[in-house]
C-alpha positions in Angstrom: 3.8 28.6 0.2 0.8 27.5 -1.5 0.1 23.5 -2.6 -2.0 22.5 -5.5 -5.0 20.5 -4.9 -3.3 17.5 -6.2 -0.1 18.1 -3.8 -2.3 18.7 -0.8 -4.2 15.3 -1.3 -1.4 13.7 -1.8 0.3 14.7 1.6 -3.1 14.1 3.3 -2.6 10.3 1.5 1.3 9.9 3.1 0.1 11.2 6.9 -2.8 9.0 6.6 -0.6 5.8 5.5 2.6 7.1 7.6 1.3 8.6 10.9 -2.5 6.6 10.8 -1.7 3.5 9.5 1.0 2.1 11.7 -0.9 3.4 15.0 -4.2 0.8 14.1 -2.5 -1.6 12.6 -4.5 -4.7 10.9 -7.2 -3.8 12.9 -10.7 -2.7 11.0 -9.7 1.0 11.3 -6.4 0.2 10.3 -7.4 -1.7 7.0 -10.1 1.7 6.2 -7.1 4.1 7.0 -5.5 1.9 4.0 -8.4 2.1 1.8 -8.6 6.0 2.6 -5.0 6.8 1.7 -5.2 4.5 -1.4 -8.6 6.8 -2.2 -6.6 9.8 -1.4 -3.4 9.0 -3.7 -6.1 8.0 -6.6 -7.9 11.6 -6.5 -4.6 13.0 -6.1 -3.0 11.4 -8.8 -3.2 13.7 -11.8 -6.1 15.9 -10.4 -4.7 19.4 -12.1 -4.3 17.5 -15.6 -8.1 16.2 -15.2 -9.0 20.3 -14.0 -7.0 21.5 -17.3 -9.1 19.3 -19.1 -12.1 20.0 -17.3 -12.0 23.4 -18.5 -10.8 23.0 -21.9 -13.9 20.4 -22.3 -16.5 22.8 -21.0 -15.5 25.6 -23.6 -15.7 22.7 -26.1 -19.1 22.3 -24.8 -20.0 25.5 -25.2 -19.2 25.5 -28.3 -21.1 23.1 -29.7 -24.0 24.2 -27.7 -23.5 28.2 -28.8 -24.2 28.8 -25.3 -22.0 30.0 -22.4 -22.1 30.0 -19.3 -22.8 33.2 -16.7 -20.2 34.7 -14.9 -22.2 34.6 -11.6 -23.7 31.0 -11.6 -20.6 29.4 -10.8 -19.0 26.6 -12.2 -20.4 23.9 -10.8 -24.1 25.4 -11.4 -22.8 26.6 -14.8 -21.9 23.1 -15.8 -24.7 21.4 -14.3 -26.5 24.0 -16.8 -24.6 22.6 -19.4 -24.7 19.3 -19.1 -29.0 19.7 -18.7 -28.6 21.5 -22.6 -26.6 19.1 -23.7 -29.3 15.7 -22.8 -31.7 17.7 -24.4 -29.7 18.6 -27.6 -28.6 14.8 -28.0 -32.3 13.7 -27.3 -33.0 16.3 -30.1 -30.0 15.2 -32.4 -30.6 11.5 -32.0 -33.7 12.1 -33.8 -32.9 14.6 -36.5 -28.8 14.9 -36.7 -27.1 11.9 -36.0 -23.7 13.7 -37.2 -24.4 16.1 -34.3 -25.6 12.9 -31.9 -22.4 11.2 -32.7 -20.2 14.7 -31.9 -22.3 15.2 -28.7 -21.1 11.3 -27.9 -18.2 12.1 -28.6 -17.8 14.6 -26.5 -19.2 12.7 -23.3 -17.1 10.6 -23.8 -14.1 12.4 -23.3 -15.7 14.2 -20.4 -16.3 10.8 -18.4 -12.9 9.1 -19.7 -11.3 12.0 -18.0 -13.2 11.9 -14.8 -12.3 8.2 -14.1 -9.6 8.0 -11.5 -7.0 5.7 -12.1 -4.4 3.7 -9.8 -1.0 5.8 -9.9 1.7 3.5 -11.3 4.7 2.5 -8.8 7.7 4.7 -8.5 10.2 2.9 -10.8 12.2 0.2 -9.1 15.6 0.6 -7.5 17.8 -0.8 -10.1 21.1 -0.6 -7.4 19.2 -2.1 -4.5 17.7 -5.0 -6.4 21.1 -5.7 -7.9 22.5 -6.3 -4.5 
């Protein structure tokens, strides 16, 4: 059986606030063992939507740069490649293409908006137990 990065955080997250938590109570190390599996359920939350979108971005990226990246740099080193071509095509475009400035902003954008973690909603509420 293999988990997803997303499910593997997530059960790191419910050890950490089932197992940890309890054992150090309100202490200092209990209240950071909190923080930790709240981190942990964050990152989790959602993480292979935000990879399916990472990916799908960077070929937009490409795109609009007409460049690709190696096979053998890697991905982070191929988007950190990436992202150096695109600062200097928006300094460039800023100053002679603002249609192409405003499609490069565009486009960070939605790469930071999807890089934000947000706070996973609350299961729905127990309609039965909270009638009774």
């Amino acid at each position: 059986m293999s988990l997803s990065n997303s499910e593997a955080l997530g059960c790191f997250a419910m050890a950490q606030g089932v197992m940890v938590l309890p054992a150090l109570g309100d202490s200092y190390a209990g209240k950071s063992a909190a923080t930790l599996a709240g981190l942990m359920l964050m990152l989790a939350d959602g993480e292979d939507i935000r990879q399916t979108r990472r990916i799908a971005l960077r070929a937009e990226l490409e795109g609009l740069l007409g460049q690709t990246a190696a096979a053998d740099e890697g991905w982070q080193a191929g988007t950190d490649r990436l992202m150096a071509a695109l600062g200097a095509e928006l300094a460039r475009a800023e100053a002679a293409d603002p249609a192409c400035a405003a499609q490069l902003l565009d486009w960070l954008l939605r790469w930071t908006g999807n890089e934000r973690l947000t706070i996973p909603a609350p299961p729905p509420a127990d309609t039965d137990a909270a009638a009774a």
